[in-house]
N, C-alpha and C positions, 0 to 999 in steps of 0.2 A: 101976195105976202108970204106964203108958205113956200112960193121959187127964192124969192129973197132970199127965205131962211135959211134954206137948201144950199144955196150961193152963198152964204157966208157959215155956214160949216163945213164947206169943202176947202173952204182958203185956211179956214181955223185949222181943218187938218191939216191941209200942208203943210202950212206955218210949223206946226207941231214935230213933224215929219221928219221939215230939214233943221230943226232945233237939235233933235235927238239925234242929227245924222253928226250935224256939227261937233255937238258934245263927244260923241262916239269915237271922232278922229278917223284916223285912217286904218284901213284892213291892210299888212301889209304881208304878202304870204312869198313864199319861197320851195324850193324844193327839199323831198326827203332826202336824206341818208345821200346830199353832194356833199363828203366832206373833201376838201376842208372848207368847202364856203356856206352850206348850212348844214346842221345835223342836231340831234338831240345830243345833249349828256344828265343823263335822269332827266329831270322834268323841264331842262332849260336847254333852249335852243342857243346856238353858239353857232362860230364857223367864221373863218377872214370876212368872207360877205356881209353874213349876221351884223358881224360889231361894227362895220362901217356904216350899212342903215340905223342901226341903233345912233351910232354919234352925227349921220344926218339928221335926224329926226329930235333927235336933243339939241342940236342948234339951235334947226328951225321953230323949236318951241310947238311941236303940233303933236297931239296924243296920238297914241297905236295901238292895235293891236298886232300879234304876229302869229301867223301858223306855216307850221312844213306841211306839203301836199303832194301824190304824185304831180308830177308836171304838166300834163298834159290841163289835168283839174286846175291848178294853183291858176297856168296863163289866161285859160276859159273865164273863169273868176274876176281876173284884173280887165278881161275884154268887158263883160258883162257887166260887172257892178261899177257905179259911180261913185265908189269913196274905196277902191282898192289901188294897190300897185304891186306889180312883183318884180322878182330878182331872184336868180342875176338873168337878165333877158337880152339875148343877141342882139345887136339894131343893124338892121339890115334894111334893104331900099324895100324891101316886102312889106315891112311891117311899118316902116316910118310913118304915114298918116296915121296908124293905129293908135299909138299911146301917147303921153305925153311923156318926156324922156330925162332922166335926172342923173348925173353921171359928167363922164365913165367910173363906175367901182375898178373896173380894170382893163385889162389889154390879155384877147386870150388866142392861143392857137390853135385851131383843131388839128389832132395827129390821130393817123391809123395806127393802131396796134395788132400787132402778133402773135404768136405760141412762138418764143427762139428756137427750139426744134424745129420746126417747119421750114425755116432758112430763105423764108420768102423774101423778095427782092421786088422794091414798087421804086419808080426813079419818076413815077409822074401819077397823078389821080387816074389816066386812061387803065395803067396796070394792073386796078383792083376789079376790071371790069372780069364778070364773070364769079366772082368771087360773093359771099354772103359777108354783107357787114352791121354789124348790132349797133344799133341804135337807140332813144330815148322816142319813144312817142311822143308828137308836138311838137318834138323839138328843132332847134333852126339847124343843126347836123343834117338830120333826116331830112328836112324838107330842100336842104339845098343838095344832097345826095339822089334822092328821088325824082329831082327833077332833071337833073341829069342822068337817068336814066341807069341808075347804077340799084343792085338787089339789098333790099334793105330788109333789114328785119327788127323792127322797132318791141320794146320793150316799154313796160309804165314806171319804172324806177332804173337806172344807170347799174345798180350796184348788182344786179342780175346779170350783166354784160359778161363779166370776168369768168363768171361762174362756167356761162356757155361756152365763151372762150374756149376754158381749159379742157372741157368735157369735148371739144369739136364740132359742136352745135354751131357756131359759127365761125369765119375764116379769119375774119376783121373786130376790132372793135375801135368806132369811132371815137374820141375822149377829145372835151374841151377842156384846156387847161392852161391856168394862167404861164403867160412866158416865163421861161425859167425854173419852174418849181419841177416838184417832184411828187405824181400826186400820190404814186402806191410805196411811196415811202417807209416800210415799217411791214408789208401786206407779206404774207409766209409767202406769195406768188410771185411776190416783186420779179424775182430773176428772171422767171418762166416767161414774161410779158416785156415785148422789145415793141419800141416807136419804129414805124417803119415809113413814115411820110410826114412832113406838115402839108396838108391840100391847104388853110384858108386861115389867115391872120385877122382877128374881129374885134372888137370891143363889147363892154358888158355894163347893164345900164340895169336901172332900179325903172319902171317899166309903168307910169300911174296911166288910169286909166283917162280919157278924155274931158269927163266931165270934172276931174277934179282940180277945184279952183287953181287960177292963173293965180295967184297970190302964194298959196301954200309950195306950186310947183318952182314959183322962184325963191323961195325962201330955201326952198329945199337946196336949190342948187347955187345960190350961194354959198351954203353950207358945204357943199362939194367942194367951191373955188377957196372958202378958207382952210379948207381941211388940206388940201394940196400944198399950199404956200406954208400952212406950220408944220406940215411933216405926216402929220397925224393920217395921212392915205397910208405912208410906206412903212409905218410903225403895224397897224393893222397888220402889212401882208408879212412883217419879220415876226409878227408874233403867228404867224400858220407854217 
């Protein structure tokens, strides 16, 4: 009688468990200080990326929460927890079985960057061999540079990168950035800082974690496919 009992308060918690988890919605976390695609302004996060999960997630009708994270943390989180997702997440044949995939938010290039004094010249990815280039910790740059056998030097936040840059702490700085834009647009260093390659053209994908229901992941991505067809993707990236 008393195993019974034991046996049906553990189902009651469950039950309980995935009630609260349900109610909770989804964690959906992103990185610090990437603008323009996530960032704080005062106490609201914003960013091209930001407002396009926000108008996923309002489609789909699923509540959220939302936090910025170093990156390295933020991806950890969407691997580990079963009611998270992040963004913006590279999708790459590495990771593919890892999450379940909602997207593309965009289409992005990686490019080497420079110091223009330096006058460096790369005509292929083999060129930067030798050379120290900054990186984001975790991130799919690094990981597809390091595996290649190239000197990386990873950071927990991107916006440290520039710093180094300038100061000669490093030679390179990795940057992914959606095609076309301009991302140190406005930055006192802008001039100082020249594109000297594109190595890898990717895609960027809002990134949930495995466990989280087939139902909400296709709601979600419908919400993708409407967004595309009324505009409402390319409005997003005119207003960054």
């Amino acid at each position: 009688m008393k195993q019974g009992r034991r046996a049906w308060l553990l189902v009651a918690a469950l039950l309980l468990t995935a009630n609260a988890a349900v109610a909770a919605g989804l964690r959906i976390v992103g990185e610090q200080h990437l603008a323009p695609s996530s960032m704080m302004d005062g106490d609201q996060i914003v960013g091209r990326e930001t407002a396009k999960v926000r108008d996923i997630m309002a489609r789909a009708g699923i509540a959220y929460s939302m936090t910025l994270l170093p990156w390295k943390r933020a991806y950890a989180q969407a691997l580990r927890d079963a009611d998270t997702c992040v963004f913006s997440t590279t999708r790459t044949p590495e990771r593919e079985a890892q999450f379940r995939w909602i997207g593309p938010l965009n289409e992005a290039e990686w490019v080497l960057y420079g110091l223009a004094g330096r006058r460096l010249v790369l005509r292929t990815l083999d060129d930067a061999r030798g050379l120290t280039i900054g990186t984001v910790l975790g991130d799919a740059r690094e990981d597809y540079l390091r595996q290649r056998g190239f000197d990386v030097a990873p950071v927990t936040q991107d916006w440290i990168n520039p710093q180094k840059l300038l100061l000669g702490r490093i030679d390179l700085w990795a940057v992914g950035k959606a095609v076309g834009s301009k991302p140190f647009a406005g930055k006192d260093w802008e001039a100082r800082v020249v594109p000297l390659l594109t190595f890898n053209r990717v895609q960027t994908y809002l990134a949930c974690n495995k466990r989280v229901p087939e139902a909400q992941v296709a709601a979600m991505q419908r919400a993708v496919q409407a967004m595309r067809r009324d505009g409402s993707m390319a409005r997003h990236d005119s207003a960054y």
